[in-house]
NUFIMI-411252 format. One record per residue (C-alpha): residue number from 1; x, y, z. Coordinates in pm, 1 decimal. Example, Ala and Ser with C-alpha at 12.3 -4.5 7.8 and 13.67 -1.06 7.14 Angstrom:
! NUFIMI-411252
[1, [1230.0, -450.0, 780.0]]
[2, [1367.0, -106.0, 714.0]]
//
This chain:
! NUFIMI-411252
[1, [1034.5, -604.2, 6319.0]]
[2, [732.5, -396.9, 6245.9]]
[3, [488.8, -389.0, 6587.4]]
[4, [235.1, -205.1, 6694.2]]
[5, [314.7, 92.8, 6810.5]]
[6, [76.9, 97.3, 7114.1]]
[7, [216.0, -223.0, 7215.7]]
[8, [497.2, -146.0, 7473.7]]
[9, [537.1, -501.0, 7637.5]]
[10, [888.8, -632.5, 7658.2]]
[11, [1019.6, -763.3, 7367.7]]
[12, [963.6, -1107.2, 7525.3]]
[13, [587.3, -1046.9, 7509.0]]
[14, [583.7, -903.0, 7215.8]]
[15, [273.7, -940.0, 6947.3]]
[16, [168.9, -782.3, 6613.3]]
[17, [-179.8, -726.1, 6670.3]]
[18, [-336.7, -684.4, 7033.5]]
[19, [-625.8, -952.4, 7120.8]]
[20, [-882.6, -681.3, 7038.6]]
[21, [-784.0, -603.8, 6715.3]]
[22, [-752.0, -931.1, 6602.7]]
[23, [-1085.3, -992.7, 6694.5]]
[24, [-1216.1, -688.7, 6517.2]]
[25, [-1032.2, -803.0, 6207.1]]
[26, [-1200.9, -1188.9, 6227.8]]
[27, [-1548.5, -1022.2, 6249.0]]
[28, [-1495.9, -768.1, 5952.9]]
[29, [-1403.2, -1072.8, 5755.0]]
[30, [-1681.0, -1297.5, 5873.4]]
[31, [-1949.8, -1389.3, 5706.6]]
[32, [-2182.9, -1117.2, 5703.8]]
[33, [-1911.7, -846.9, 5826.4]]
[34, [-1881.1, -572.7, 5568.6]]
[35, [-1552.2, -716.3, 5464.1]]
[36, [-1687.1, -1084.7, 5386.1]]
[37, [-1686.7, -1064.2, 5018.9]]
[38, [-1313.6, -1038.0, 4999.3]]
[39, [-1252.6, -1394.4, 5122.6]]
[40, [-1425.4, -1529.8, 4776.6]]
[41, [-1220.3, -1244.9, 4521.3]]
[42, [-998.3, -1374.4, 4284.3]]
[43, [-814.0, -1138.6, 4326.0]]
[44, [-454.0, -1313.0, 4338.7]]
[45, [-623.1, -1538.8, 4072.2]]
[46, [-497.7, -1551.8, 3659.4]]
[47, [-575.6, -1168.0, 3503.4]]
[48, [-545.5, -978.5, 3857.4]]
[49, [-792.5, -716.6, 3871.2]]
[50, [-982.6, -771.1, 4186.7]]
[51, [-1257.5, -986.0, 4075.5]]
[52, [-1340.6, -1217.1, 3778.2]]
[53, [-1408.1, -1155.8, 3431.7]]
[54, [-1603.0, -871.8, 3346.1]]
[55, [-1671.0, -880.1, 2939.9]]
[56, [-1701.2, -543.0, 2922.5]]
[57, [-1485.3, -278.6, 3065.2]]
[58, [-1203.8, -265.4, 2783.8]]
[59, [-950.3, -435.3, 3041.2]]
[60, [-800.0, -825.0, 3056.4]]
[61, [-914.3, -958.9, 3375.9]]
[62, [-1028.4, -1261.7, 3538.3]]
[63, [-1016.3, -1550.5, 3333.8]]
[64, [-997.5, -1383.8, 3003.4]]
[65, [-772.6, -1491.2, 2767.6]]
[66, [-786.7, -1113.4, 2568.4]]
[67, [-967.2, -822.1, 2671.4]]
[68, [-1302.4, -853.0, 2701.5]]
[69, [-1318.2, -1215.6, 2583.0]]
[70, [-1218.2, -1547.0, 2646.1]]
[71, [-1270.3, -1754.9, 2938.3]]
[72, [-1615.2, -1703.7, 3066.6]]
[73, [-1687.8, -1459.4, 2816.0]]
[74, [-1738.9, -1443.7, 2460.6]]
[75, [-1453.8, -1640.7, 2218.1]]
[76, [-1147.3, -1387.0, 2124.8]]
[77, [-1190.3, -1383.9, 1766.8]]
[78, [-820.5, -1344.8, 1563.7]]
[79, [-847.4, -1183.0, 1254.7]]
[80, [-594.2, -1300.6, 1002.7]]
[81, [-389.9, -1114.2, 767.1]]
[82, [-339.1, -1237.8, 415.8]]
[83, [-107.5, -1073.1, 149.6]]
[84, [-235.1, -918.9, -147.6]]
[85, [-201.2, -1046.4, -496.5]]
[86, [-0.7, -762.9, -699.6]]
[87, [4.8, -696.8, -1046.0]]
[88, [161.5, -445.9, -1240.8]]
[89, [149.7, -228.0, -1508.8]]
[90, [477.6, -2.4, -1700.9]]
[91, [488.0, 276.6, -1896.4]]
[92, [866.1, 399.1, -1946.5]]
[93, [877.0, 604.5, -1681.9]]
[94, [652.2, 493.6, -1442.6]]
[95, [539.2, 182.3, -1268.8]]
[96, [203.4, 129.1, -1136.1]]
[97, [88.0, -170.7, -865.2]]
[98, [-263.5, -251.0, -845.1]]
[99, [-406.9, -516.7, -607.2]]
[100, [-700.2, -622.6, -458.3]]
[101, [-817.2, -594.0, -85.3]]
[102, [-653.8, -844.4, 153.2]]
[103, [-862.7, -985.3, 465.7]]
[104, [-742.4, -810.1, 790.2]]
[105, [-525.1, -539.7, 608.5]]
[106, [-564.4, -161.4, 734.3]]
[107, [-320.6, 11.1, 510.0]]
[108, [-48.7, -101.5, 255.0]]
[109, [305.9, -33.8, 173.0]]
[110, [446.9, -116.7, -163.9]]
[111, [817.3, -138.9, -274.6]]
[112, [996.0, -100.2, -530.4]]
[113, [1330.7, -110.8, -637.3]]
[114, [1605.8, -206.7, -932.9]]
[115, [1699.4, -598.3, -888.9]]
[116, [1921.5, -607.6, -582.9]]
[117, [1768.1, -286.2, -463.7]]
[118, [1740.8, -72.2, -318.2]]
[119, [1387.7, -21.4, -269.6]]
[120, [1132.8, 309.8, -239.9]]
[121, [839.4, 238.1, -72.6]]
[122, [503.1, 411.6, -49.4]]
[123, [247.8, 349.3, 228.1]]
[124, [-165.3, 341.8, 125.2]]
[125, [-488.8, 263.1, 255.6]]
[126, [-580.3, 186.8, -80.4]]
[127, [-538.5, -82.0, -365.8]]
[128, [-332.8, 96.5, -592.8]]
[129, [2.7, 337.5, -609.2]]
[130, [258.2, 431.4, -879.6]]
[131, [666.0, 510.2, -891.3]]
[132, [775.6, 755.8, -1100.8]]
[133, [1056.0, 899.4, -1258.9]]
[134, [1205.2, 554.5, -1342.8]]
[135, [1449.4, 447.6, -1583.9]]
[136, [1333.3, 347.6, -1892.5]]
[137, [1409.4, -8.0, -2030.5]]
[138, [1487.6, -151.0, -1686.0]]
[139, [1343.2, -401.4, -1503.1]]
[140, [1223.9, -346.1, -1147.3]]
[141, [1155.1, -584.8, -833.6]]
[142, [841.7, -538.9, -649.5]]
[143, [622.1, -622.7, -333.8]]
[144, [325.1, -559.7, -129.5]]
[145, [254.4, -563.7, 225.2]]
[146, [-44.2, -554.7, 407.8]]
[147, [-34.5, -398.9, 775.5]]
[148, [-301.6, -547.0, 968.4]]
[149, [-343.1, -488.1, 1378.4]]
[150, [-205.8, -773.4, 1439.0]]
[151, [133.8, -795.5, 1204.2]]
[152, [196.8, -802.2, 851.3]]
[153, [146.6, -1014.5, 545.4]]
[154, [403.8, -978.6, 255.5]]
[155, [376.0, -1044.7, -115.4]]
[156, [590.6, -1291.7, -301.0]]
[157, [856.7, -1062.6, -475.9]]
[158, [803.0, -1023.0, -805.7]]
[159, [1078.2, -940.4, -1089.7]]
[160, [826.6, -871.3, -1390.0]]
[161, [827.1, -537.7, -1410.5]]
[162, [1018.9, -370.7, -1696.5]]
[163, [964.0, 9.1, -1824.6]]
[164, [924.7, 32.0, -2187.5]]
[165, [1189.9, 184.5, -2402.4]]
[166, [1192.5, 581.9, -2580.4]]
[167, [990.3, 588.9, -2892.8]]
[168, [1219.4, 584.3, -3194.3]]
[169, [1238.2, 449.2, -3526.8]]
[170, [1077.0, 63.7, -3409.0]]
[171, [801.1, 227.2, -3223.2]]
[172, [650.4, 472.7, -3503.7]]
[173, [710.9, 438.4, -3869.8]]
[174, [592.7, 657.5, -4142.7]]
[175, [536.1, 565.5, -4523.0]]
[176, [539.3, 561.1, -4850.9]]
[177, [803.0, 764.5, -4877.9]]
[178, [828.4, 930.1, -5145.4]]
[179, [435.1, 988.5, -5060.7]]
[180, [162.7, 1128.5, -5326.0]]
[181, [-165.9, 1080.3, -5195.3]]
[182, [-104.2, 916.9, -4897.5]]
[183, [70.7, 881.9, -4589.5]]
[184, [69.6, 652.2, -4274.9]]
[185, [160.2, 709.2, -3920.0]]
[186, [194.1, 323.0, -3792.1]]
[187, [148.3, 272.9, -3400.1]]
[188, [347.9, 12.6, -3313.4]]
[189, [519.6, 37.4, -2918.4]]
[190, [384.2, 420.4, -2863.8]]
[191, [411.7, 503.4, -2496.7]]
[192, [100.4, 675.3, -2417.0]]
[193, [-232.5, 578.1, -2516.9]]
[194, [-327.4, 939.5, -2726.3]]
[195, [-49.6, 1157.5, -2954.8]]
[196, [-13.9, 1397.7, -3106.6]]
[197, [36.4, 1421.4, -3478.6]]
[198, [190.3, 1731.3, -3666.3]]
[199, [309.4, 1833.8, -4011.2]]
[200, [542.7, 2085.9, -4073.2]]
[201, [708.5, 2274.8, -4456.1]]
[202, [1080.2, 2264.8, -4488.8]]
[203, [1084.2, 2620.9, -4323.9]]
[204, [886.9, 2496.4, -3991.7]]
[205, [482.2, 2650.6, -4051.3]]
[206, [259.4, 2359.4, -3933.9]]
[207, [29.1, 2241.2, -4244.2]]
[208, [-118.8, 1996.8, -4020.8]]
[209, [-226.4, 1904.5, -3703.2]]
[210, [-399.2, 1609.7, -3489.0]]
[211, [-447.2, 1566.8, -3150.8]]
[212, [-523.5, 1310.0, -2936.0]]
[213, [-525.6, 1035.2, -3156.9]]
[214, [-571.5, 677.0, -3077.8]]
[215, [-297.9, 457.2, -3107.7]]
[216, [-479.8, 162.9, -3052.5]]
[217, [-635.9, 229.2, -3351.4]]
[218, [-261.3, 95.8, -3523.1]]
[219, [-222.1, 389.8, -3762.9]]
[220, [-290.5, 691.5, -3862.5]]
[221, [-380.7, 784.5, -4258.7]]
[222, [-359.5, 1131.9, -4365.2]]
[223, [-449.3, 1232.8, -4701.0]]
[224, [-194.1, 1437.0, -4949.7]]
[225, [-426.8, 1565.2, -5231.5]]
[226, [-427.5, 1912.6, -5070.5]]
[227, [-58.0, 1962.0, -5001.4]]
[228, [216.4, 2072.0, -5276.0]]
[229, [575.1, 1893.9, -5358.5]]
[230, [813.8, 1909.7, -5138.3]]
[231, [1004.2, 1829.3, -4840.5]]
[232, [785.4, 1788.2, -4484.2]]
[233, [868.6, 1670.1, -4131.0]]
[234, [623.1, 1448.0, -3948.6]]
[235, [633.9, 1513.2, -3584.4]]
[236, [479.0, 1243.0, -3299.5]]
[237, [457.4, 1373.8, -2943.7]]
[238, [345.9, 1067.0, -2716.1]]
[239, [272.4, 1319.8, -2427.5]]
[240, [571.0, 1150.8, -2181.8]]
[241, [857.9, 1352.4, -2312.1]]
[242, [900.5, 1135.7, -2604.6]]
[243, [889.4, 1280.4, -2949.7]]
[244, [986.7, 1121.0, -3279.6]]
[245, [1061.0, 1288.6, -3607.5]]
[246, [1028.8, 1175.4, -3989.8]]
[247, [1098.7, 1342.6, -4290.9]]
[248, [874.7, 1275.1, -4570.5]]
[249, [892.5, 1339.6, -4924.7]]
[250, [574.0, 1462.4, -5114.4]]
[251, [577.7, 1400.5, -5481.7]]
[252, [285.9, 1490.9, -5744.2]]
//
């Protein structure tokens, strides 16, 4: 039992508090005592604190429902968190995912993976990323998330995604052949947007050069009149380690 320690009746007699101090306590909590005001705190009420809702000092207390709001102050406002809509674009190498801002979303974090997995992942605050050094002629699953302060939002996996194949034979084709005053470079599933275009004797000296040409274009013509008979190489770099080689004939 916990007593006062001035009290040294018998333990018959025994009280807490003497009559005094009891007294002293009732007039500290009476109404205009300096102690009054804690007979109307809340206290012990919902939100703790020591009082009631304040609005303002970054804390939950009183009756708000959130900090700072709720209750008897302003309406907590949620902010929702919606998933982007991904698209994507594929080179043979390289994937990219573009998407457009979601509502609530403070960063983003993309995956992507072969189906099944597993998946990479790369984390962004903005709307786009690419995934290189991929396998060419696969397809690959993707997603999008959107982290928001308040969870996340995920994309619908998508399977759409599929790298393009190595240039060869189907993706650049050269004729006539034999050629006389003519020859066409035809652009048909070219990896990169620009090439290069060169033309090279039977013992390797480049007769002729273009760069940066246009493949959307469809074709490149070059004209013959200025080069001799004989046997020439036509050589297409695409600029993404693919290269594709024709020999050509040149008859007069």
């Amino acid at each position: 039992m916990i007593e006062n320690y001035m009290d040294y009746t018998d333990d018959a007699c025994m009280d807490i508090f003497t009559v005094g101090q009891k007294a002293r306590m009732q007039a500290t909590l009476a109404p205009g005592g300096p102690r009054a005001s804690l007979t109307s705190s809340n206290g012990c009420g919902s939100g703790g604190g020591g009082g009631g809702a304040t609005c303002s000092d970054g804390i939950q207390n009183g009756n708000e429902t959130g900090v700072d709001c709720g209750g008897s102050c302003a309406p907590c406002v949620v902010t929702s968190c919606d998933a982007p809509n991904v698209s994507a674009s594929a080179s043979r190498k390289k994937i990219t995912l573009s998407w457009g801002s979601a509502t609530g979303a403070n960063s983003y974090k993309a995956y992507l993976g072969p189906v099944g997995g597993p998946y990479s992942s790369k984390t962004t605050t903005g709307t786009s990323t690419s995934f290189a050094g991929l396998s060419s002629g696969t397809t690959y699953e993707y997603y999008v998330e959107s982290i928001c302060s308040n969870g996340t939002a995920a994309s619908p996996l998508q399977t759409t995604a599929t790298t393009r194949v190595l240039p060869g034979t189907a993706a650049i084709t050269v004729y006539p052949i034999p050629a006389q005053d003519y020859l066409v470079v035809e652009f048909s599933a070219v990896e990169n947007d620009e090439v290069d275009v060169v033309m090279m004797d039977i013992v390797g000296k480049v007769v002729y050069k273009n760069h940066n040409v246009d493949v959307n274009d469809g074709y490149l013509e070059i004209d013959l009149n200025r080069f001799d008979s004989g046997v020439y190489f036509i050589k297409v770099r695409d600029g993404i380690d693919g290269e594709y080689m024709q020999k050509v004939v040149i008859t007069k």
